[in-house]
N, C-alpha and C positions, 0 to 999 in steps of 0.2 A: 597602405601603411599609415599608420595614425602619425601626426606630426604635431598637434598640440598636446601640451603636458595632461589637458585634459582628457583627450581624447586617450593618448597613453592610459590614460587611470583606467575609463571605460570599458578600454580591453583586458587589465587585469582587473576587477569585477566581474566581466561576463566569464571570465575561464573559470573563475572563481566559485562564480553561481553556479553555471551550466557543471560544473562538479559534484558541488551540491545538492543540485538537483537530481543526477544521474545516483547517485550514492543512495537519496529516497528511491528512487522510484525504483532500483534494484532491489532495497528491503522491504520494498514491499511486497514485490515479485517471488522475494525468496519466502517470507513467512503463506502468502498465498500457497505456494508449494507445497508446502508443508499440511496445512491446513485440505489441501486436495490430496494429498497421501493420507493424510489422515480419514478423510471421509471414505478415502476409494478401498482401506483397510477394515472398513466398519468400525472405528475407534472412535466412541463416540466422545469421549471423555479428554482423547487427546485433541479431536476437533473443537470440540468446543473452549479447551484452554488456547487454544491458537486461534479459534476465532476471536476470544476477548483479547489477545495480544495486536491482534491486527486491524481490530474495531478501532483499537485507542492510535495507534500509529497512525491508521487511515483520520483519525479526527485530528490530530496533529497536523498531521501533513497538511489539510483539507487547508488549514489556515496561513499556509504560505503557499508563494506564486506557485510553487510543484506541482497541486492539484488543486481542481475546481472543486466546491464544497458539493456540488452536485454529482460530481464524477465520484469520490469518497461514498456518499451516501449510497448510490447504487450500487456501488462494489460489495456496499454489506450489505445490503439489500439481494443480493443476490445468494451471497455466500451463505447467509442465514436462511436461506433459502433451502438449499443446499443441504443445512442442516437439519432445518427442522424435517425435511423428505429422511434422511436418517434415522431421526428419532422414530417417526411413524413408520417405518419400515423397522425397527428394531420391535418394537412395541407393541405391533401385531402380529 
């Protein structure tokens, strides 16, 4: 149990943040979802608007404690990936 008024403060920040954070890192979860329904339906048009909604999110987030700017990168790095196997499979 925290017993300096500071330490009090401490703990509600951290309940605070760790909310926060949990709140990102759920939307990002959920638009990825979306984005993998999307690709697993061959929609290429609805993947790629939800890829650029979760590019911008993921560079968002990238720049608070939530996520490392390298973990964000990868994540599109991948998903773009992802996509473009799509487009080349639609295309040929």
């Amino acid at each position: 149990m925290p017993n300096s008024e500071s330490a009090k403060k401490r703990v509600r920040q951290n309940i605070d943040r760790s909310a926060r954070n949990r709140w990102r890192r759920t939307k990002v979860k959920d638009e990825t979802k979306l984005f993998l329904k999307a690709i697993h339906d061959c929609d290429k048009s609805a993947a790629e608007k939800s890829l650029r909604l979760l590019s911008g999110m993921l560079d968002r987030f990238a720049l608070t404690p939530t996520m490392h700017h390298n973990t964000a990168a990868r994540r599109k790095s991948r998903l773009a990936k992802r996509l473009n196997k799509l487009t080349a499979a639609k295309s040929a």
